[in-house]
Every structure is written in structure tokens, then in C-alpha cells.
C-alpha positions as CSV (number, residue, x, y, z in Angstrom):
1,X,0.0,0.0,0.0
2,X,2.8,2.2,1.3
3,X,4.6,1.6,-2.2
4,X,1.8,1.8,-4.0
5,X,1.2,5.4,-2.9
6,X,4.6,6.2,-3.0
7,X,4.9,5.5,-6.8
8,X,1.6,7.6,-7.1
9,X,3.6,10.9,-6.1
10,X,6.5,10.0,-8.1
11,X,4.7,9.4,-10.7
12,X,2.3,12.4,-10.9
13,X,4.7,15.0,-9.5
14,X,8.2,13.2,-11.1
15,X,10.0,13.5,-8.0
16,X,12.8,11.3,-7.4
17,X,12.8,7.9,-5.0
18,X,14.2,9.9,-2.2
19,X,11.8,13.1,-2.7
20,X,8.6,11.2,-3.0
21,X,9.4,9.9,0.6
22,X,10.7,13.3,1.9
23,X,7.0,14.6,0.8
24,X,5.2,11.6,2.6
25,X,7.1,12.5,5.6
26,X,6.4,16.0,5.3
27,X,2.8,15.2,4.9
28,X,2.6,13.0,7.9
29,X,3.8,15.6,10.4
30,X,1.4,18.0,8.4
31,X,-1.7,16.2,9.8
32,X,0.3,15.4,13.1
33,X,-0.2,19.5,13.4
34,X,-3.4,19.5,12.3
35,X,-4.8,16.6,15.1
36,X,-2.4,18.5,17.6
37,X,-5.2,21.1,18.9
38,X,-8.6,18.6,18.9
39,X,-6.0,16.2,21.2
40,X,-5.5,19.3,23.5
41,X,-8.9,20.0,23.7
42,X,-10.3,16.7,24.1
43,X,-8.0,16.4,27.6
44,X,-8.7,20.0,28.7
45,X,-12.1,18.6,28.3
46,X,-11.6,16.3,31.2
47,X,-13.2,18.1,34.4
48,X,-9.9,18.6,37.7
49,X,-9.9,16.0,40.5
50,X,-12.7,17.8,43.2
51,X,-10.6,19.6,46.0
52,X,-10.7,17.2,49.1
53,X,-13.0,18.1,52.0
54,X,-10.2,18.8,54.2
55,X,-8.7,21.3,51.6
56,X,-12.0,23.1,51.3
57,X,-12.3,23.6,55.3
58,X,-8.5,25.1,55.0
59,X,-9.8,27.7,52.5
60,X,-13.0,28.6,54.0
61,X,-11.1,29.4,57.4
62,X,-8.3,31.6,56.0
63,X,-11.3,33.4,54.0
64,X,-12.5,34.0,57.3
65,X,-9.4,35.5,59.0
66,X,-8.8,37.7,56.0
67,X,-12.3,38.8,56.5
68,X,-12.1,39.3,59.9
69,X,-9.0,41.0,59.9
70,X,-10.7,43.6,56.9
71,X,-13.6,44.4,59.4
72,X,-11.0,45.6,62.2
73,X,-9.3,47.9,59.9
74,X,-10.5,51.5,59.7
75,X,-11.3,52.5,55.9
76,X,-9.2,54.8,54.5
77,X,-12.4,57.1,53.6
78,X,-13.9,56.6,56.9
79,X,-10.3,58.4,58.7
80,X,-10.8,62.1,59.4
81,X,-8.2,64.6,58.5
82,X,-6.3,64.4,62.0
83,X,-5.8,60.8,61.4
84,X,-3.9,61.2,58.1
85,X,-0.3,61.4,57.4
86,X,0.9,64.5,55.7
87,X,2.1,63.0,52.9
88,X,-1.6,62.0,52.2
89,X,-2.9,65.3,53.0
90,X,-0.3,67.1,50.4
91,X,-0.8,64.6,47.9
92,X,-5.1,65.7,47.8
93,X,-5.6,68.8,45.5
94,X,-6.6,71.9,47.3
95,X,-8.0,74.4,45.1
96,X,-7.3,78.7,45.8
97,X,-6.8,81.5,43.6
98,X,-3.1,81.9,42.1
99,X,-0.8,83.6,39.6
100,X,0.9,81.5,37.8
101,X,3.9,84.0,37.5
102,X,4.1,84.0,40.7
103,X,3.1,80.9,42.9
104,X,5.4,78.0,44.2
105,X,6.5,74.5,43.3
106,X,4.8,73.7,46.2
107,X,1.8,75.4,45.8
108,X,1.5,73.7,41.9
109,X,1.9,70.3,43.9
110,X,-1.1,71.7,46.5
111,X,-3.1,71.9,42.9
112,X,-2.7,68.9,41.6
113,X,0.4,69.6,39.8
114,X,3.0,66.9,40.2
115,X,6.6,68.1,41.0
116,X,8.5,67.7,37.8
117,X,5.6,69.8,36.0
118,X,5.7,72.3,38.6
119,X,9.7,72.3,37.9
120,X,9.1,72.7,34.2
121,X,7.0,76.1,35.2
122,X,9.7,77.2,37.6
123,X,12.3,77.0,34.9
124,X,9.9,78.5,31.7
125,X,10.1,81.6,34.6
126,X,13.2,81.6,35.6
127,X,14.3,82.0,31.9
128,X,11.8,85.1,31.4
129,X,8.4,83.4,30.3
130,X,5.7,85.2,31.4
131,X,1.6,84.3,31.6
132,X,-0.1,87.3,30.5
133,X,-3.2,85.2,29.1
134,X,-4.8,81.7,31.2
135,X,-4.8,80.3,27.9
136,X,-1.1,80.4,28.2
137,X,-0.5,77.8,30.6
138,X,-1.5,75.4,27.8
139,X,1.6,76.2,25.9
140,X,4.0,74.4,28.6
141,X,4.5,71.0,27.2
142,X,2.4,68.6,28.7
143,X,0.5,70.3,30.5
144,X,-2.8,68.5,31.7
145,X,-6.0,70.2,29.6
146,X,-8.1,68.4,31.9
147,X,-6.4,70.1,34.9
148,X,-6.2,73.2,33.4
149,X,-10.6,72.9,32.9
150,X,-10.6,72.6,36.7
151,X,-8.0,75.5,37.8
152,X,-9.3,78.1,35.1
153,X,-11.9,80.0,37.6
154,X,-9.4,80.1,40.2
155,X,-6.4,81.9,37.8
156,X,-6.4,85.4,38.6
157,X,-3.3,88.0,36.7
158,X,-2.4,91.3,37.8
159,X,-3.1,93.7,35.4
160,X,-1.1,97.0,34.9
161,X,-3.3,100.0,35.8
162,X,-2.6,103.0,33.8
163,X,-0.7,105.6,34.9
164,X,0.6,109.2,34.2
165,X,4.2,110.7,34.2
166,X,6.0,110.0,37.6
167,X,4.1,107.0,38.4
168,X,1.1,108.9,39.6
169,X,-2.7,109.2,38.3
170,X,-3.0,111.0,35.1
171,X,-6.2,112.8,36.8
172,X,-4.0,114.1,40.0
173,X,-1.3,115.4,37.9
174,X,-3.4,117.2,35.9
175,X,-4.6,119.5,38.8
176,X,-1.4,121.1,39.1
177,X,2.4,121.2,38.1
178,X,5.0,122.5,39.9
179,X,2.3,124.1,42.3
180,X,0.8,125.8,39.3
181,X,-2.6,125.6,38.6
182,X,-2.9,123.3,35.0
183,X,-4.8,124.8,32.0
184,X,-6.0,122.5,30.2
185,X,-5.1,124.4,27.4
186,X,-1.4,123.9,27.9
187,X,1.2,121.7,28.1
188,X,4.0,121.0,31.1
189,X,7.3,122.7,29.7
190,X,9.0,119.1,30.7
191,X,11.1,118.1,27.7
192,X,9.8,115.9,25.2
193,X,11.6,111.7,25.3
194,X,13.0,110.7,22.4
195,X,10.4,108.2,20.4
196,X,12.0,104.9,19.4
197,X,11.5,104.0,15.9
198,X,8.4,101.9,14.4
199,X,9.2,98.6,14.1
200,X,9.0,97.2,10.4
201,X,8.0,93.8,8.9
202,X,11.1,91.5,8.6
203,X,12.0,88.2,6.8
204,X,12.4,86.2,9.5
205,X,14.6,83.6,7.5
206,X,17.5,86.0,7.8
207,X,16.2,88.0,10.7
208,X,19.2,88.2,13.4
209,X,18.6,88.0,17.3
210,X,18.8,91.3,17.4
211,X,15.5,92.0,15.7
212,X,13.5,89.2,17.1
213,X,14.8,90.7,20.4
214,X,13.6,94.0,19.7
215,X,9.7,92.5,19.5
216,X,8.0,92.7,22.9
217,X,7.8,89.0,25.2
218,X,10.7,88.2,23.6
219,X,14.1,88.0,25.4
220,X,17.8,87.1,24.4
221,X,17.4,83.4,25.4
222,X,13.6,82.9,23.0
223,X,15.3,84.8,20.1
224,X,18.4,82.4,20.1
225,X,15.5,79.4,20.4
226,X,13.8,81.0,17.4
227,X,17.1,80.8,15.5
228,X,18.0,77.9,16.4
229,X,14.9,76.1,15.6
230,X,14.9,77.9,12.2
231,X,18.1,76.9,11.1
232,X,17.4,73.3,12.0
233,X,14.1,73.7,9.7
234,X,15.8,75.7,7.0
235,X,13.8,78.7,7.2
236,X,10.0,78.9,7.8
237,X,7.6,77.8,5.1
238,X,4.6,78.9,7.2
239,X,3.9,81.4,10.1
240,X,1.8,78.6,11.4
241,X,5.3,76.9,12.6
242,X,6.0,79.9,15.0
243,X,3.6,77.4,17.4
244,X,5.9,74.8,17.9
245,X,8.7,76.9,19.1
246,X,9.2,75.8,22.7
247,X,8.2,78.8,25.1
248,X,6.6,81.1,22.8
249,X,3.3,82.9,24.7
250,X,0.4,84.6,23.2
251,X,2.0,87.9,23.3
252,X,5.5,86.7,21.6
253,X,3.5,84.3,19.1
254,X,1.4,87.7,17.9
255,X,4.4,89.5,17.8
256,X,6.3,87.2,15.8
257,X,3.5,87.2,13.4
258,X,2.9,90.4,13.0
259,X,6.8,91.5,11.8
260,X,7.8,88.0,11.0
261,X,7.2,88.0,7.5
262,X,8.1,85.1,5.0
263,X,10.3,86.8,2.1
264,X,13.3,84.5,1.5
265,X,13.2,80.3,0.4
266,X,13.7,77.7,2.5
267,X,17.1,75.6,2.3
268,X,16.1,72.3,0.6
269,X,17.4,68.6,1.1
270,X,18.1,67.0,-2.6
271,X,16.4,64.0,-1.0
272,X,18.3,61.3,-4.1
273,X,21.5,61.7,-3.1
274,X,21.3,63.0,0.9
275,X,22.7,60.3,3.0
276,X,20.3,59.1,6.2
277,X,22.8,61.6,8.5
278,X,21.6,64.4,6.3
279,X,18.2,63.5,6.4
280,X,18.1,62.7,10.6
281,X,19.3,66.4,11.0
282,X,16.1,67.9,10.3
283,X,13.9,68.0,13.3
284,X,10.9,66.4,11.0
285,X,12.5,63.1,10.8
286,X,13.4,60.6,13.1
287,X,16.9,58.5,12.8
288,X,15.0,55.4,11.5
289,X,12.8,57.4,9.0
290,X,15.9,58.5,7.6
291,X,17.6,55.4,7.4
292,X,14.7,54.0,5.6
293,X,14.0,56.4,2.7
294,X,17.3,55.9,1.7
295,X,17.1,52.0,1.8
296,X,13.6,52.4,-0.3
297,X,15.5,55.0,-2.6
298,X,18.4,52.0,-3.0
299,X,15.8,49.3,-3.6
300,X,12.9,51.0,-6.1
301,X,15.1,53.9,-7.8
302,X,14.8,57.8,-7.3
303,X,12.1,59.6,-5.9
304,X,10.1,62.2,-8.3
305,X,7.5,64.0,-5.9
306,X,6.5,63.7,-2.4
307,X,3.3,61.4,-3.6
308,X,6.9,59.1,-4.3
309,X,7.0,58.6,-0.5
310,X,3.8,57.6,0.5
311,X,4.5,54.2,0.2
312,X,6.8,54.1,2.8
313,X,4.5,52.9,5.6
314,X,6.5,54.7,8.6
315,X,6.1,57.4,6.8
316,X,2.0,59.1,7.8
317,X,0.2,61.8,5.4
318,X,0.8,64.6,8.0
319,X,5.1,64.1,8.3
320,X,5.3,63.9,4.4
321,X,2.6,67.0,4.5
322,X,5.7,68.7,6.7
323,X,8.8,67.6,5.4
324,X,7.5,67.9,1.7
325,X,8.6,71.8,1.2
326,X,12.1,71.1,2.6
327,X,12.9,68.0,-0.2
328,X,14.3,68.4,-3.0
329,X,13.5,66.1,-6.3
């Protein structure tokens, strides 16, 4: 029978003596596989030996103790406040009206803030960032929106009140100067500051620190971010990419917008020849991305528009939306 069979495979396949009974083999542990799981199931099947009487008795008391031992223990919601540790007492969110610009890392941790966040706030201060808007506390990275929901009504910012020359009321200095009664009709003989220049619109692809400095919310540390960040990109293709500058506020962000004018082209990667350093330097790509457009580019030839990358699966719509003004075909 077993020959018989044999011959059969040789015959209609035209193996060889030896390959017909490789394949027979390989067709016997095939259906060894294929039995494997029905055997497993058939003795999983089979119902566990019934745990002994005396076992059973063994459980039921130690159930017992456990429960009995649950019922003396105080709750941790029935303890009042005295009976807590201070750790716990810290660690529960106690809500009061704050400035932001102004409050503690302890008093974030009193929020709800945990202490590297509130470290992270510390440090956006210490280096001249300011909240002049709620909305602003949002732009440290991270920060929990959620959180922010709950602490919104208890944010309260000093505002600047108006005031005249010498720090006082316009109203009060207008009643007299140097003990003179003040006609309305005339003007203290004080002499006149010197008016700084009107700031004008910029391309902020060649704009120096010095300019950028020169725009209000912005210090010497933000403008050397600013050109940092834009000689990583290349230059800016869009005023929309001023928001993912680390530690830009509402006030610095409208600046920037305002004078930061786009006027100059970006510098562009010829994306067929750049090696997967060039390609990792720009802060759109990651080191592995890089590595593997240059592998596809090895494999399937050059690439002849950004619609060339979007086969690459690592690769989503929104990076190759991104990266797409700073290639080069």
C-alpha cells in the first residue's frame, strides 16, 4: 500500500525515489499538526480531581481571618483629616486663587500639579516666560488640559493699571504742576523723550537675534531658540510653525506674526542623493525614518515627488505634508 502510494507521487509529481518519501514524511507531520489542537482539547475537556474536603475547610477558614481581619481595619475614607499622614494630606488637591507668575512649586503640587511639571513652570520663569493670558499655561508642554478645565476659575493675573508721568494718576497730575494751577489748554514745559522707531515687517529667515529681540515677550534666550529652531528647519515655510517653538506665549506668538514676514526660500534637502545623517538632521525626521527612505531609494530607484514617499508605511500623510517643502527632487 505504502509503495503503491509512494509510486503515485512520483509518478504524478516526477519526483525522485528519495523526494517522494521526503514529501510523505512531510505530509505526515502535516496532519500530526493539524490533530495537535482537537487532542488538546479533548483532555482539557476532562473536568480537575474535586478539591478534598479537608482542603476546602483550609480555604474557608483563612477566608475567614482575611475577612475578619478587613472588618478591624479602619477605611481609608472613613479616617478624618487628623488621622492622616501629611504625605496623604499634600498629595489631595486643594484648590485657591493663584498667579501663575508667581506661585510656588509647592503650591502647583497643592493643585494637583505633580513636581517635575511644577519644575518645568519654575524653569519656563526663571528664563523670562511670562503668563499674560490663562490660555497660556496650555503652551507648557504637557500640560494637563483636563487640569487646566478645573483651575481656570481660580487663575487670577495682575493687570497694569494705567498711569501718568512720575508713576502717579494722570487725573491728580493734571490739577497742578510744579504748584501751578494746569490749563487745560497747555502743556507741562518738561522736555519731550526721544520716540524709538516703528518697528517694520522683517524676513524672518535671515532675521538676526537682534530683531527678534527687539519684539516685545521676547528676550535674548527665545530669540536664540527661534534661530536655532529655524536653522534646524531651514527657514519657515509657514507662520503657522512659530507654534511649535518651545516657550513662545500669546503675546510673543502675535508679535512674531505680526513683523515675522516670510520673504526669503527655505534651504532644501536633494532627497536622491542626501545620506540618512543628512536626512536625521532635520527635526521632522526621526533616525529610523531616515535610514529607511534611503534603503527604499536603494531598492525602487529615485524619488520624483512627495506622492513618491507615500509608500513608505512609517512614513504618515501629516510628516510627508511637513517635510514635503524642505525636499528636493
Amino acid at each position: 500500500m505504502f509503495n503503491r502510494f509512494q509510486s503515485l507521487i512520483r509518478d504524478y509529481f516526477g519526483f525522485s525515489h528519495k523526494e517522494s518519501r521526503g514529501f510523505i514524511v512531510l505530509i505526515f507531520l502535516t496532519l500530526l499538526c493539524l490533530l495537535i489542537p482537537f487532542v488538546y482539547r479533548y483532555g482539557a475537556s476532562q473536568k480537575p480531581a474535586d478539591t478534598s474536603a479537608v482542603d476546602q475547610r483550609k480555604l474557608d477558614s483563612l477566608v475567614a481571618l482575611m475577612q475578619a481581619e478587613e472588618a478591624r481595619q479602619p477605611r481609608f475614607s472613613d479616617r478624618s483629616d487628623k488621622e492622616k499622614t501629611t504625605a496623604e494630606r499634600f498629595s489631595e488637591p486643594k484648590l485657591f486663587n493663584f498667579d501663575p507668575n508667581t506661585i510656588s512649586v509647592a503650591s502647583w503640587q497643592q493643585l494637583g500639579l505633580p513636581k517635575w511639571m511644577a519644575e518645568r513652570i519654575e524653569k519656563y520663569r526663571s528664563k523670562g516666560g511670562q503668563f499674560r493670558k490663562k490660555e497660556d499655561l496650555l503652551r507648557i508642554y504637557d500640560f494637563p488640559s483636563d487640569l487646566y478645565e478645573q483651575l481656570e476659575p481660580y487663575i487670577t493675573l495682575k493687570e497694569s493699571s494705567p498711569s501718568g508721568p512720575f508713576g502717579k494718576d494722570r487725573s491728580s497730575t493734571a490739577k497742578s504742576y510744579n504748584n501751578e494751577p494746569y490749563k487745560p489748554t497747555e502743556r507741562p514745559a518738561y522736555a519731550e523723550r526721544p520716540t524709538k522707531p516703528a518697528l517694520q515687517p522683517f524676513d524672518i529667515n535671515t532675521a538676526d537675534t537682534a530683531q527678534l529681540i527687539a519684539l516685545k515677550g521676547i528676550g535674548a534666550t527665545l530669540a536664540g531658540r527661534i534661530v536655532k529652531f529655524r536653522d534646524a528647519l531651514g527657514g519657515f515655510v509657514s507662520t503657522d510653525q512659530f507654534r511649535d517653538i518651545y516657550g513662545l506665549d500669546s503675546l510673543a506668538l502675535t508679535e512674531l506674526q505680526t513683523f515675522g514676514k516670510i520673504r526669503s526660500a527655505v534651504r532644501k534637502i536633494p532627497v536622491n542623493t542626501a545620506s540618512a545623517d543628512e536626512l536625521d538632521r532635520h527635526p521632522f525626521l526621526s533616525r529610523r525614518q531616515a535610514q529607511i527612505i534611503v534603503t527604499y531609494r536603494e531598492q525602487h530607484g529615485a524619488y520624483t515627488s512627495a506622492e513618491s514617499l507615500k509608500p513608505i508605511r512609517i512614513l504618515d500623510a501629516k510628516t510627508i505634508e511637513k517635510i514635503a517643502p524642505y525636499l528636493e527632487f
